[in-house]
C-alpha positions in Angstrom: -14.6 123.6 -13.6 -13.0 120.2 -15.0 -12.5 117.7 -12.4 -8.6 116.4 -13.1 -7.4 112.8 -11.8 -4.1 112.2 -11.3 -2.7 109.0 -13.0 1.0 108.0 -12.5 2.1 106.2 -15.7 3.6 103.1 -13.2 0.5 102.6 -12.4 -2.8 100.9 -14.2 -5.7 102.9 -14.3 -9.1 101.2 -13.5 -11.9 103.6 -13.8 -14.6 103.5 -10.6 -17.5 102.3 -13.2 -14.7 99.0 -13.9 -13.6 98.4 -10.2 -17.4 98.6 -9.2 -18.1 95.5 -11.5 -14.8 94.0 -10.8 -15.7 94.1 -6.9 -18.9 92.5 -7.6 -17.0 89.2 -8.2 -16.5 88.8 -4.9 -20.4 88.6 -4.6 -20.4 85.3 -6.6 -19.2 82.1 -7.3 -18.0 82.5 -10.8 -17.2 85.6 -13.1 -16.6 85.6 -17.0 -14.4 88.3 -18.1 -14.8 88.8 -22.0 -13.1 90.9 -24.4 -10.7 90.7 -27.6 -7.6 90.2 -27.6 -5.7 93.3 -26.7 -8.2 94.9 -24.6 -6.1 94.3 -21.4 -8.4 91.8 -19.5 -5.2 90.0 -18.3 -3.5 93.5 -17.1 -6.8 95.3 -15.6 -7.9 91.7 -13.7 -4.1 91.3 -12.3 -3.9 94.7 -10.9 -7.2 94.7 -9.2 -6.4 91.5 -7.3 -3.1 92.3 -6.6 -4.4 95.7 -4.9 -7.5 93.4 -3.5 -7.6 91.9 -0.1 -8.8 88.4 -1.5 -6.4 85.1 -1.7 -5.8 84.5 -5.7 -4.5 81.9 -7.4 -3.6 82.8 -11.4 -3.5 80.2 -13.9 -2.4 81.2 -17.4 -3.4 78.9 -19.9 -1.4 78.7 -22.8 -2.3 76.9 -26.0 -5.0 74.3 -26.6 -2.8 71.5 -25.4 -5.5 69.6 -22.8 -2.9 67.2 -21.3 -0.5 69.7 -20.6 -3.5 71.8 -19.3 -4.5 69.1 -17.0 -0.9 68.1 -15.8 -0.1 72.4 -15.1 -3.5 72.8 -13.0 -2.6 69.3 -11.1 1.1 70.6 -10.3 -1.0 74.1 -9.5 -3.3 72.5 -7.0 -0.1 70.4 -5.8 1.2 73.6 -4.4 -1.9 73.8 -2.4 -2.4 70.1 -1.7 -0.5 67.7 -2.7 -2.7 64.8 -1.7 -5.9 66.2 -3.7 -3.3 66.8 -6.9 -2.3 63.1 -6.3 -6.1 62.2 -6.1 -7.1 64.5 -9.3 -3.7 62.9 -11.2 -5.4 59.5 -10.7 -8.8 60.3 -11.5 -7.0 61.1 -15.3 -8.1 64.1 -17.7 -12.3 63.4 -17.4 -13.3 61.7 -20.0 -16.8 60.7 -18.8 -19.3 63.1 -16.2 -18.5 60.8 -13.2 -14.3 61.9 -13.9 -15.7 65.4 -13.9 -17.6 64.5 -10.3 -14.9 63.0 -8.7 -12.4 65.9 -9.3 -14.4 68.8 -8.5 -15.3 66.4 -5.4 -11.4 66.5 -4.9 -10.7 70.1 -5.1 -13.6 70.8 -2.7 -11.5 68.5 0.2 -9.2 72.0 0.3 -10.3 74.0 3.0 -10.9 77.5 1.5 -11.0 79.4 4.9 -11.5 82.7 3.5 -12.6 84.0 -0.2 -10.1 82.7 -2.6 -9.9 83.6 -6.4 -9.4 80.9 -8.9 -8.8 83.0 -12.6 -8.5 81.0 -15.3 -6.8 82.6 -17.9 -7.4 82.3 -21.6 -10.1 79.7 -20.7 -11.3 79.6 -24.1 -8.2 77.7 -25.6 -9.0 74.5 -23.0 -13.2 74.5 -22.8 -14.8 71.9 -24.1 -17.5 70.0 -22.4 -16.0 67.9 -19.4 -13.6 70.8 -18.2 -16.5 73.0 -18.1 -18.6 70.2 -16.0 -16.2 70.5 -13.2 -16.1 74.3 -13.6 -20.1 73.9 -12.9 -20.1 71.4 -10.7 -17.7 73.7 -8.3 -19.6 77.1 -8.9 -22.7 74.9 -7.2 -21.1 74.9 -4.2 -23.0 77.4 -2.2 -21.1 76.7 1.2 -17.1 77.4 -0.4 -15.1 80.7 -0.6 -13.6 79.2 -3.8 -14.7 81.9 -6.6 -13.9 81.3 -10.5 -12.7 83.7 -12.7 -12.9 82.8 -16.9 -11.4 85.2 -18.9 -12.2 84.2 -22.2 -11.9 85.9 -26.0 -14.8 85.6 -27.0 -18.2 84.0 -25.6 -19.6 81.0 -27.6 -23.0 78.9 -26.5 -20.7 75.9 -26.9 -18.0 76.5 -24.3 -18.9 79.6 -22.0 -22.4 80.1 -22.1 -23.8 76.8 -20.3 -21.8 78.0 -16.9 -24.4 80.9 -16.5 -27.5 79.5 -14.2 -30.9 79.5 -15.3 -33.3 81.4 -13.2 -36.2 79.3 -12.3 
C-alpha cells in the first residue's frame, strides 16, 4: 500500500531527509548551504527558520558591491546595536587581519542570549579574504549562540572552503 503525504500548494515542502540536516545547524557554529542557482536554497532555508523556534537574522546580499555590503550589514547590526554598528563603522571595511579582529571583537559585545541565526545570503558575491577572516574568527567562538549560515552558488577553495576546521 503507497504511503500518500498530503502537501498544500501554499505551503513549501521540505522532505524529513532535508529538515534532519537543516536541524543539525543548530548543532554548530556555522553552516554552508550550496547549490546552483535555482535550486531554492533561499526558499527551503526561509521556510525552515520561519517554522523554527531559533532567533534569525536574514541578510540578502546583493551584487559584489563591498562598500555597500559593509555599510547594509553595519545598518543591519545597527538595528541590533547601535553602539557596536558605530564601533564596526569606525573600524572601516578590514583591510588588514587586525580590522578583521576588531570587528568580529565588536559583534561579539552583543549579548546573544539564546541561539540566534545569522544567514548570509548569496555569500559568494562578497567573499574574499578579510570578510571571510571575521566570519572565522566568529565561528571560533565556542561560548556564543551566534550561528552562521553561507549560502553560497558554488563552493571554491578560495572563498568558502578555508571556513571548514581542520581536525587535528
Amino acid at each position: 500500500m503507497a504511503i500518500v503525504k498530503k502537501v498544500s500548494p501554499k505551503e513549501i515542502y521540505i522532505s524529513d531527509r532535508l529538515r534532519e540536516k537543516f536541524e543539525g545547524i543548530f548543532k554548530h557554529t556555522m553552516t554552508i548551504v550550496e547549490a546552483p542557482s535555482g535550486y531554492g536554497k533561499t526558499t527551503t532555508l526561509s521556510e525552515f527558520l520561519k517554522k523554527s523556534d531559533k532567533k534569525y537574522m536574514w541578510f540578502s546580499v546583493y551584487n559584489d558591491d563591498r562598500n555597500m555590503f559593509f555599510s547594509d550589514f553595519c545598518a543591519k547590526v545597527a538595528g541590533i546595536n547601535k553602539s557596536v554598528a558605530d564601533e564596526i563603522l569606525e573600524i572601516g571595511y578590514p583591510t588588514d587581519d587586525n580590522a578583521c579582529t576588531r570587528i568580529a571583537n565588536a559583534i561579539m559585545k552583543i549579548n546573544f542570549e539564546e541561539k540566534t541565526v545569522l544567514v548570509l545570503d548569496n555569500y559568494n558575491y562578497i567573499a574574499e579574504p578579510f570578510i571571510n577572516n571575521i566570519i572565522r574568527d566568529l565561528c571560533g567562538k565556542k561560548d556564543t549562540n551566534l550561528i552562521i549560515i553561507q549560502i553560497v552558488q558554488k563552493i571554491s577553495a578560495n572563498d568558502t572552503f578555508e571556513h571548514i576546521p581542520q581536525r587535528q
